[in-house]
Structures are given as C-alpha cells and as structure tokens.
Residue, then its C-alpha position, 0 to 999 in steps of 0.5 A: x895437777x891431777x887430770x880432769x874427768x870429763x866426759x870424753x878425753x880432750x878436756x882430761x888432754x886439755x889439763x895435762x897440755x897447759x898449766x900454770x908454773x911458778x918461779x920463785x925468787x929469794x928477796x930477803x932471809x931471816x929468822x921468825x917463828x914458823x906456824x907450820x912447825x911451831x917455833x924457831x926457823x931460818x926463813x925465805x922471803x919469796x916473789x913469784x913470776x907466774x907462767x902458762x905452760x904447754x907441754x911444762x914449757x913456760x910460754x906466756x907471762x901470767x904476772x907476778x904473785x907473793x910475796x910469800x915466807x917460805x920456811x926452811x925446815x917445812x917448806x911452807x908458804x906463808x903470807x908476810x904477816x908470820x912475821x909480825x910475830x916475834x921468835x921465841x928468843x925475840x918473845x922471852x927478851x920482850x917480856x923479861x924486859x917488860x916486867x923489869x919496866x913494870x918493877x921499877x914503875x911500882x917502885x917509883x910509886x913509892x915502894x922504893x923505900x921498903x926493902x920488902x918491895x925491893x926484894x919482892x920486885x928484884x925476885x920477880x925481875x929475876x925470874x923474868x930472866x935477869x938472873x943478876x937483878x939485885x934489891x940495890x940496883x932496883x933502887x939505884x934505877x928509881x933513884x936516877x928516874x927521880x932525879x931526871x927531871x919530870x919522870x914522875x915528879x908531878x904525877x903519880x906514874x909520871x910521862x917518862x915512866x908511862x912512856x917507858x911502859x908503853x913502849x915495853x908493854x905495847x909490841x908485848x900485849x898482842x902476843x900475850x894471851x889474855x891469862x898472861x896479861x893478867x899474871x903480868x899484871x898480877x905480879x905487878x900488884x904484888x910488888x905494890x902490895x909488899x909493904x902494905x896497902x896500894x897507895x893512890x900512886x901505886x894504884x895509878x901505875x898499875x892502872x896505867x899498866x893496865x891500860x898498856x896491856x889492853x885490860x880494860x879498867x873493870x877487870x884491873x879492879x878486879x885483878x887489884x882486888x884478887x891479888x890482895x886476897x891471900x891465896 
C-alpha cells in the first residue's frame, strides 16, 4: 500500500502501521475461459478471510470476501460470473452440436427426401465439425425422429424437435454475437432452400429456429428473404 501524504508524519505512520491482509483458501478448481488472457486456462476458485494488521501481523478479523476465480497463468481475480461463459473447446462442441440440430429440424420439414438438401445439410454439418456426417446418416436420423411418435407428426416442426432445438440453441445464443446468430440461421435457410422454394413447415422450423436464437421475427423474414437472393 502506498503511504498517505499528509500533512505531517503520523497519518503517513498510521497507514504503513495498519492494513488489511487477505488469505485465500482454494474451494474448487477447473477449466474456464480467462478474460485476462483471452482463452483457455486452469482456474482456482477462492474464499477469503479478511484481517486487520499491525506492524503486517494479523490481529482482528475483518470477515470473509470472495468467492473469486483466480486464473493460473495471469493470476487475476475475477468475479464467478467468468464461468458461466464456456471454454473455447466447450463453445466449438455447443455450436457444431447446434447446427447438426438445426440440419435435421430442416430436414424433418420436408427436405429429407431431396438428395440436394441432404447433401447441402451433411456438408454444413460437416464443417461444423462432424467430419464424417454423411447424406444417409442425416436421412436415417429423420427417418427414426418420424417414427418416434409425436416428434413432428401433427405440427410442422413438431415438440420434440422444438425441444431439441432449444435445448441446443438456447445455452448457445447468449454467446454468439448477433452476426453469428444470424449466419446460423442463414445456413439453416440454405438447407431449406436446396431443392426449391421454402414450404410452409420449412418455414416454421426456421422460424422456430429463429426464435431459440432470440432473433426477433422481423429480421428472420428478412434473413429468409436475403438468403433467397443469389449472392
């Protein structure tokens, strides 16, 4: 702590005599995505007992502080709230396993039957990180969602497919920046259009994949629209 200046030597004495000194005591470790160095790191999770000092000898309780998240490669401290936001590796798993969601949503609207849409949605999933994604397993998954009775047999994008997409899209959307959520969308919109036209249930799945993405309904109809336009 730097010394006080005051006006004469006993409130400058005063500060270097007393202080306030913090022990830390380790509760919990982990991984998460460290602000301060801007990804990956092993993390501490911390509780503090606070102390008076006199002469930097703890004396009187002064009570507890934290919990904090201690990083171990910068050693920062940071509120708990750093770990609501997941590591890179957690982030790239959530959105790959998003759009293989979204994919077979689309296709269960009607494009499964089109080998265009299949291979449109398999080379999308693919490069969302299922390397070996292929246009039959895509079709054998919506095939099985139709024979699981009431996935999406009396609605366009059915309760289990919408259930399914908000479980995947929702934990995703608060850490997508807006352009991502709408690219997310986009790619979505481009399965649908494969082999033609959107038809009404294409159009409610991706408007239910909208919604799980918090896009509010104006701009998906603008987004529906733009991705029909040749680029």
């Amino acid at each position: 702590m730097l010394p006080v200046r005051g006006r004469d030597g006993r409130a400058t004495r005063a500060v270097r005599i007393l202080g306030i000194r913090t022990a830390w005591t380790p509760v919990g470790d982990g991984e998460f995505f460290c602000p301060g160095c801007g990804g990956d790191r092993n993390y501490q999770r911390l509780t503090g007992r606070r102390r008076l000092t006199l002469l930097g000898v703890p004396v009187l309780p002064r009570g507890t502080t934290g919990p904090v998240v201690e990083c171990a490669a910068c050693r920062h401290h940071f509120g708990t709230e750093v770990l609501d936001h997941p590591t890179t590796r957690r982030f790239s798993a959530m959105l790959r396993d998003a759009v293989h969601t979204v994919a077979l949503a689309v296709l269960a609207a009607g494009g499964a039957g089109s080998r265009t849409a299949l291979e449109t949605a398999a080379g999308t999933v693919r490069a969302a990180g299922f390397a070996d994604c292929t246009e039959d397993q895509l079709a054998a998954l919506v095939e099985a969602l139709a024979a699981d009775t009431g996935r999406y047999t009396e609605q366009p994008c059915g309760a289990g497919l919408t259930i399914e997409l908000h479980e995947a899209l929702d934990p995703l959307a608060p850490h997508l920046a807006p352009a991502g959520r709408e690219s997310l969308l986009l790619q979505a919109a481009r399965i649908a259009l494969a082999d033609g036209p959107y038809t009404p249930a294409e159009r409610d799945a991706l408007a239910t994949v909208g919604a799980a993405l918090t896009i509010c309904a104006d701009d998906v109809t603008r987004l529906l629209a733009a991705a029909r336009t040749p680029s």
